[in-house]
C-alpha positions as semicolon CSV with decimal commas, in nm:
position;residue;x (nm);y (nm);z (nm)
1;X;3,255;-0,269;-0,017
2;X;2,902;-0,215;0,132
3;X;2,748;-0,544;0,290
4;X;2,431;-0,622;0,047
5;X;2,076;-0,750;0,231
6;X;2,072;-1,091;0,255
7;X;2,176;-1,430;0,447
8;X;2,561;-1,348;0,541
9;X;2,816;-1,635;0,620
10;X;2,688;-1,752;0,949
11;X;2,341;-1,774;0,848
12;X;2,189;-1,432;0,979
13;X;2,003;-1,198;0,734
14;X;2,137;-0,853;0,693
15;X;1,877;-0,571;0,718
16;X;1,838;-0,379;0,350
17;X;1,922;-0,010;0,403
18;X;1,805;0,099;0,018
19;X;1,497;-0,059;-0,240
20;X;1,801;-0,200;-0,436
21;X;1,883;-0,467;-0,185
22;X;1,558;-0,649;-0,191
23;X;1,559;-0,648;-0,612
24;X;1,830;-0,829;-0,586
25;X;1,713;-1,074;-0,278
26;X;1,323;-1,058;-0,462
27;X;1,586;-1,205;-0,799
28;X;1,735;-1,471;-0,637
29;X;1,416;-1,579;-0,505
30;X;1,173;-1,549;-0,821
31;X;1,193;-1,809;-1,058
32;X;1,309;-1,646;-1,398
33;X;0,955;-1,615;-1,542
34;X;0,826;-1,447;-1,310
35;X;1,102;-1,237;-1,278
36;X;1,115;-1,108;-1,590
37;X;0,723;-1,088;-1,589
38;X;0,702;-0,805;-1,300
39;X;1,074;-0,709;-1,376
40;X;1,036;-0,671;-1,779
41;X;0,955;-0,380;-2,009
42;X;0,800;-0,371;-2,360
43;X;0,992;-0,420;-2,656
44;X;1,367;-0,286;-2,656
45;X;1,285;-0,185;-2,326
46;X;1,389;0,182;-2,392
47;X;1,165;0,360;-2,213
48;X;1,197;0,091;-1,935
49;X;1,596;0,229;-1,890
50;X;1,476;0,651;-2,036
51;X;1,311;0,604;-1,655
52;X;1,571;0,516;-1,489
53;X;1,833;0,750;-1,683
54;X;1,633;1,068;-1,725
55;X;1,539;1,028;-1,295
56;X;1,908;1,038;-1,249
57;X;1,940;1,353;-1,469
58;X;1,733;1,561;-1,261
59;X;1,968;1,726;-1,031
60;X;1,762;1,941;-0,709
61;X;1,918;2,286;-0,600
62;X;1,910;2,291;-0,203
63;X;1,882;2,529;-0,031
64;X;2,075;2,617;0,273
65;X;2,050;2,709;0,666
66;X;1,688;2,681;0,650
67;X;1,714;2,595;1,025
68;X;1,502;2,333;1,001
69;X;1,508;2,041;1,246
70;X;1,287;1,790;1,194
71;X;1,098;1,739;0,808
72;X;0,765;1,606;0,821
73;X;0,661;1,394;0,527
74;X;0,315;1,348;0,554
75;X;0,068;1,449;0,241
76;X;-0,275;1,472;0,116
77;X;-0,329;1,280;-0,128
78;X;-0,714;1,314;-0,315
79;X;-0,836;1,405;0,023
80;X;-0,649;1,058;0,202
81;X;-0,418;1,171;0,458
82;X;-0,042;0,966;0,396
83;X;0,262;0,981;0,593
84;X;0,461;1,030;0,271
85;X;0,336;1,195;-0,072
86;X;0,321;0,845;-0,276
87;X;0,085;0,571;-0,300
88;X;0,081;0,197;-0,385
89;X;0,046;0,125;-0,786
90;X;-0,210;-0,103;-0,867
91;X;-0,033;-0,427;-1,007
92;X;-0,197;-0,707;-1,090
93;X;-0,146;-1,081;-0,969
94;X;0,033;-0,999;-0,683
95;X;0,010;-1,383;-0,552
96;X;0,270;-1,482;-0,780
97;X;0,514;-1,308;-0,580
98;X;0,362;-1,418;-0,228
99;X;0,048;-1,664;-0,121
100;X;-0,142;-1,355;0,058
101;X;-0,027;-1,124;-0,231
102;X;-0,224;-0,819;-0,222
103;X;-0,366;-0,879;0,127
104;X;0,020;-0,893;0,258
105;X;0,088;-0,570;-0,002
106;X;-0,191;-0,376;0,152
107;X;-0,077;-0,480;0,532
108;X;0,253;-0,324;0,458
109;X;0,129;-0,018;0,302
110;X;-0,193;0,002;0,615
111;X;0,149;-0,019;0,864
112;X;0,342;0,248;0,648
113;X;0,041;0,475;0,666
114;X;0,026;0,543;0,243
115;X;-0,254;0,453;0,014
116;X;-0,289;0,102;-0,176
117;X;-0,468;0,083;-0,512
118;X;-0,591;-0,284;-0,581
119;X;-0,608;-0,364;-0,944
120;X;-0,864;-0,440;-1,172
121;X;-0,660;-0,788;-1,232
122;X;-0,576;-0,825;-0,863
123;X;-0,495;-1,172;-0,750
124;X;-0,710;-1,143;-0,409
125;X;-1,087;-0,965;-0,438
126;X;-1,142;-0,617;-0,360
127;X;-1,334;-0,743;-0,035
128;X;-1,083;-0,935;0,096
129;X;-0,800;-0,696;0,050
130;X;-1,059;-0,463;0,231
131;X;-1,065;-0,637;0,541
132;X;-0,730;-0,544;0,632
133;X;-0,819;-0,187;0,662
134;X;-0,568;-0,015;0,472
135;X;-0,689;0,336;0,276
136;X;-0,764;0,187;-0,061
137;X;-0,813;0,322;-0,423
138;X;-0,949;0,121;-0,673
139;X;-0,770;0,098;-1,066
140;X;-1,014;0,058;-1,311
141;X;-0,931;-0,099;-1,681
142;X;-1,213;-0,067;-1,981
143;X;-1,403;-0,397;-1,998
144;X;-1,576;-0,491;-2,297
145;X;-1,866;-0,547;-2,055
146;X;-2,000;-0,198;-1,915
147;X;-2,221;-0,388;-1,652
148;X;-1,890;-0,555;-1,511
149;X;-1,733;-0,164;-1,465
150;X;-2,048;-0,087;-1,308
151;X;-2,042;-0,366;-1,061
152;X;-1,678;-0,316;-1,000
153;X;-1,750;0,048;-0,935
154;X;-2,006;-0,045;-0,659
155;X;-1,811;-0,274;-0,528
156;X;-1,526;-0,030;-0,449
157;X;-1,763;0,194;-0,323
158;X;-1,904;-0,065;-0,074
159;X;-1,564;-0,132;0,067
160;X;-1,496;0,228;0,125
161;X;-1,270;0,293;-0,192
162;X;-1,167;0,625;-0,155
163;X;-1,064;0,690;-0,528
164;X;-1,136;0,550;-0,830
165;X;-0,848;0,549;-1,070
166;X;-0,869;0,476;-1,463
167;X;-0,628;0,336;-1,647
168;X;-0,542;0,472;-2,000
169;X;-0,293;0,341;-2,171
170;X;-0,381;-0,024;-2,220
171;X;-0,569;-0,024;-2,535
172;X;-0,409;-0,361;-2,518
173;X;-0,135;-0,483;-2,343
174;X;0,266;-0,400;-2,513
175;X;0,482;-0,660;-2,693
176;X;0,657;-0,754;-2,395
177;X;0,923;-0,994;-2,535
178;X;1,059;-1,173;-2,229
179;X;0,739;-1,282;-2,174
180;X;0,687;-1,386;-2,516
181;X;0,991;-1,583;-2,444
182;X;0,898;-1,732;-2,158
183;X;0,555;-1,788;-2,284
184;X;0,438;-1,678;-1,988
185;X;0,150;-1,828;-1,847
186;X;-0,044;-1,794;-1,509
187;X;0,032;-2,103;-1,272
188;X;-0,361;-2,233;-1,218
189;X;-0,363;-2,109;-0,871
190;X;-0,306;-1,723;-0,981
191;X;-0,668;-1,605;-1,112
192;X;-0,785;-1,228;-1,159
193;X;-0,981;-1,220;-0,819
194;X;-1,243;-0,984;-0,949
195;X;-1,333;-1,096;-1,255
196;X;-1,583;-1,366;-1,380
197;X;-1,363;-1,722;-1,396
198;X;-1,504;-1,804;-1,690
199;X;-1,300;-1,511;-1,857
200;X;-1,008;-1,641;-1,710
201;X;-0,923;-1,933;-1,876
202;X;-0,710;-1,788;-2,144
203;X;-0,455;-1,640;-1,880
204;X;-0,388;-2,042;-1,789
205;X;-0,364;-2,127;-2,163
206;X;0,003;-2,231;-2,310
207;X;0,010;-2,087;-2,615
208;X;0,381;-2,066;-2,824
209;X;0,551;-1,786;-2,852
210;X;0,286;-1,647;-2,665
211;X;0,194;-1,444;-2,357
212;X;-0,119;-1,595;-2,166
213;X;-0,174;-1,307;-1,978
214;X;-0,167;-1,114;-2,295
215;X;-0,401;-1,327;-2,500
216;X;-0,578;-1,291;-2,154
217;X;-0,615;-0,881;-2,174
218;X;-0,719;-0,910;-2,511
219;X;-1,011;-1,095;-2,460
220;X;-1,130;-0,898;-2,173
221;X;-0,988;-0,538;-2,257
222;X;-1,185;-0,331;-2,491
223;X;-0,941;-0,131;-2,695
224;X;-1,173;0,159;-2,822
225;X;-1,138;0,328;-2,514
226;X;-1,240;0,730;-2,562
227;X;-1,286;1,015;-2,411
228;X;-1,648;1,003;-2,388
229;X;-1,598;0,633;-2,198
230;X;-1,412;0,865;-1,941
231;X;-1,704;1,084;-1,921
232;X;-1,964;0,837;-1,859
233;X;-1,750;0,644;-1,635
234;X;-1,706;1,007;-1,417
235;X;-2,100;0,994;-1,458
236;X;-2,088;0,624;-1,272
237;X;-1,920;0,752;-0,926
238;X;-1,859;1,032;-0,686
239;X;-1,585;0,913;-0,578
240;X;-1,246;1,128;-0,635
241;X;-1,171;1,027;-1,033
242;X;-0,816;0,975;-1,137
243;X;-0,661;0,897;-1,490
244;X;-0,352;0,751;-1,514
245;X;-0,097;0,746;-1,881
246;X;-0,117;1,056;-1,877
247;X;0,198;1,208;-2,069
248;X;0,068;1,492;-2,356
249;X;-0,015;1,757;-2,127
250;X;-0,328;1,818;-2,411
251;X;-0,438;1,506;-2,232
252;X;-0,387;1,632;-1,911
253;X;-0,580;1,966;-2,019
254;X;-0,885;1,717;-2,108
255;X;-0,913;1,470;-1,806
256;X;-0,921;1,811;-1,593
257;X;-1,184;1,949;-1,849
258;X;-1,393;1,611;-1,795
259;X;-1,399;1,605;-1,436
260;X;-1,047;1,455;-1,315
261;X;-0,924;1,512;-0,940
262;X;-0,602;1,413;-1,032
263;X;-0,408;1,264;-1,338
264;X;-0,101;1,022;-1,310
265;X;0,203;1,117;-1,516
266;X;0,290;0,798;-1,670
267;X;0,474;0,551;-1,936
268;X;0,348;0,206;-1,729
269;X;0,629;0,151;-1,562
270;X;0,810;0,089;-1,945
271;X;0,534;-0,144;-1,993
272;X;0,346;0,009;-2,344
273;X;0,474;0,220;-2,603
274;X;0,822;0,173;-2,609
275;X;1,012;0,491;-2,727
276;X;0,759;0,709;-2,545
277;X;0,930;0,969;-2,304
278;X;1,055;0,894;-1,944
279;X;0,769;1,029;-1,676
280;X;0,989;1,242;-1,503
281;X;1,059;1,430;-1,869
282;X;0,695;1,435;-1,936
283;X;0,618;1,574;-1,609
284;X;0,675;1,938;-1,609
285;X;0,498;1,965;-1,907
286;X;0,171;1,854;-1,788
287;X;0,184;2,013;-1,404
288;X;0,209;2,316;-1,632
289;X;-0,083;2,261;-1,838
290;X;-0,314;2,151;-1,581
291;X;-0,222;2,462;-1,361
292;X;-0,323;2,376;-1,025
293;X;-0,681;2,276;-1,103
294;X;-0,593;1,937;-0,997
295;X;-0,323;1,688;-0,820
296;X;-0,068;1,591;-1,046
297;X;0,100;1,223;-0,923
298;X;0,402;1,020;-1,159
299;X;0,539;0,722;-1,150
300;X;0,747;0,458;-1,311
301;X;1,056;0,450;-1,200
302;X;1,053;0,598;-0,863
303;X;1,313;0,386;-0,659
304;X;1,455;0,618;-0,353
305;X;1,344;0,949;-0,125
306;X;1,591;1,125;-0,377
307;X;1,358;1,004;-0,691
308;X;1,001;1,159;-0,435
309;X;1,202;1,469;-0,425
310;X;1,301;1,524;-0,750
311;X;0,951;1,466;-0,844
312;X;0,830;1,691;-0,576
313;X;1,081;1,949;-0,700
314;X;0,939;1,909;-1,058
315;X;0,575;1,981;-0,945
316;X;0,445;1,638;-0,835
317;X;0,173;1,646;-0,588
318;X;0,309;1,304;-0,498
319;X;0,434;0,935;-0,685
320;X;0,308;0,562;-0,708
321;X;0,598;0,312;-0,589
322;X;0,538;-0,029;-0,820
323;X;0,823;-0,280;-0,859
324;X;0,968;-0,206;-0,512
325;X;0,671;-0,309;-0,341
326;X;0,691;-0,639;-0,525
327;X;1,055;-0,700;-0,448
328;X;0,939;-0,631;-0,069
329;X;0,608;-0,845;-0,095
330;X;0,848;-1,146;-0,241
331;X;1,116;-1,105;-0,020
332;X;0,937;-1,083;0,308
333;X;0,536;-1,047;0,282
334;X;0,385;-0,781;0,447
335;X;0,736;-0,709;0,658
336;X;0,880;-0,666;0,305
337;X;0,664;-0,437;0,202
338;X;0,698;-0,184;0,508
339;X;1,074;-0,239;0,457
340;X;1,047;-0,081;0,118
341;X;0,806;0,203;0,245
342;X;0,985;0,257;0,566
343;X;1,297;0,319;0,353
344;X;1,183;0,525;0,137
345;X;1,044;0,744;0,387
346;X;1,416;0,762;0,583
347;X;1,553;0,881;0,257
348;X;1,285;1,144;0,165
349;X;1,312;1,305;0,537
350;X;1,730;1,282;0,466
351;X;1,640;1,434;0,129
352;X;1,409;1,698;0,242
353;X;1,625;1,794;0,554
354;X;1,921;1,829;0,306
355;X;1,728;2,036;0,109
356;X;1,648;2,280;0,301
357;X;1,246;2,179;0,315
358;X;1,015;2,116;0,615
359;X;0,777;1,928;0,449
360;X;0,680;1,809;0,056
361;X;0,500;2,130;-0,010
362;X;0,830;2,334;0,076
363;X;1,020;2,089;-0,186
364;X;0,825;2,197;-0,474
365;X;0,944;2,552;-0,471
366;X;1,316;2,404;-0,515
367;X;1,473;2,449;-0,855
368;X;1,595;2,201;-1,063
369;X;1,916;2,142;-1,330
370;X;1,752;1,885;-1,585
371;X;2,063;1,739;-1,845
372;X;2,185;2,063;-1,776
373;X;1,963;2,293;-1,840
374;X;1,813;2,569;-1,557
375;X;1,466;2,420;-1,446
């Protein structure tokens, strides 16, 4: 049986050689709240495991004696230059998981050369995370206060943001029901860094049978979030525009029509409507209707070089990497999250090479066999 990461019998630690082996190190660490709060899915969870299952249905068609040596993995991703096609997701309150929290997430993504997008909610402030000099994006939720948006808009600008990236499918937050379990609420340490404190104090609130952070997101989410808030928000900034929760590719057709440099094929990570298709289903559908007129990323789910490449191979411009990066930043701080990144980009250059592709551009002329069916 293969050795798992962790502390063997004589005390050493054994190094992780796939994502996998830090979940289950980042488990045993987390207490079970938190756990199930970054590990959890809306309701049944459903379209937390469709993810997982319909990424493991793709199957990629090498090809073969493509005398290729060496695969380069770099990208371009919304005019950043990455050494892989992926960037960090924005997650919020990334200090539960590690007292630097996003500082120590965006040091591990700065030394893996790949893009880090701090969150509206982030635990650490967008200046701070700045300082460490990692290529950042910035996520963007719909505040009930436009003046906030504004000033968070700026404020990524100052810091040398180099995308802006709205979130769309949080009218409010999903029934999550392990944390409604739990009733998960934010240790008083863990604040959302960029927001005003005195919105904060329902996220610290015990409340049964109750999320915190939900009651939280309610207060400070406005939920009738349109299409014309996009358009005045692409009004606000010149800085590359990206929606993300993007599955109908109607939707897709419309962020393009309203300015969009990219859209983000996604379900939140399992997080919101549960029943709604896996990302990787979804995605065909809208690379199609978008045709080329702007970069097409996905995510939830993405846990090995195999799942970049089968997204790659599907039409994917690229992927944000969420949960591993937390199971990294828990495990081992900034080291942890390199680990994850540096793995990931071993198994996409084994993936590529096997594939019979040079690069990530080469791997989205590959076909595909999705449940069986010629892609």
């Amino acid at each position: 049986m293969a050795q798992r990461s962790g502390a063997q019998a004589d005390g050493t630690e054994t190094r992780p050689v796939c994502v996998d082996d830090l979940r289950q190190s980042a488990a045993a660490r987390l207490a079970p709240a938190v756990w199930d709060f970054i590990a959890g899915g809306s309701g049944t969870e459903s379209t937390l495991d469709a993810n997982r299952a319909a990424l493991d249905s793709v199957s990629v068609v090498p090809r073969v004696l493509a005398g290729i040596k060496k695969t380069d993995t770099g990208a371009r991703l919304l005019g950043t230059s990455a050494a892989l096609p992926l960037a960090v997701a924005p997650m919020a309150y990334q200090c539960l998981l590690h007292p630097e929290g996003e500082r120590a997430a965006a040091e591990g993504a700065l030394a893996a050369r790949v893009p880090f997008v701090v969150s509206t909610i982030s635990s650490r402030s967008l200046e701070e995370i700045a300082e460490v000099g990692a290529d950042l994006w910035f996520q963007l939720y719909w505040l009930h206060d436009r003046g906030r948006m504004v000033e968070l808009m700026r404020r990524a600008e100052q810091v040398g943001c180099q995308a802006l990236m709205v979130t769309v499918d949080v009218p409010v937050m999903g029934r999550r029901l392990r944390d409604l379990r739990n009733e998960f609420t934010l240790p008083s340490g863990i604040r959302s860094a960029n927001l005003e404190p005195d919105s904060l104090s329902a996220a610290h609130a015990h409340r049964p049978s109750e999320s915190a952070v939900a009651a939280h997101t309610s207060i400070a989410f406005d939920p009738t979030f349109s299409w014309s808030d996009v358009e005045w928000i692409r009004e606000q900034t010149r800085l590359p525009l990206v929606i993300k929760g993007i599955l109908d590719p109607r939707d897709a057709e419309r962020a393009v029509r309203l300015g969009a440099d990219a859209v983000v094929v996604s379900n939140h990570g399992g997080r919101q409507l549960d029943g709604a298709p896996a990302s990787i289903t979804a995605l065909p559908w809208v690379v199609g209707s978008v045709g080329g007129q702007c970069q097409v990323l996905m995510d939830s789910g993405v846990r090995s070089g195999t799942d970049i490449l089968r997204a790659l191979a599907l039409g994917a411009d690229g992927v944000l990497i969420g949960r591993p990066v937390l199971w990294g930043l828990s495990t081992a701080g900034a080291r942890g999250v390199a680990q994850v990144l540096s793995i990931l980009r071993t198994e996409l250059e084994d993936a590529l090479l096997l594939a019979g592709c040079a690069d990530p551009a080469a791997a989205r002329t590959l076909r595909t066999l999705v449940a069986g069916t010629r892609g």
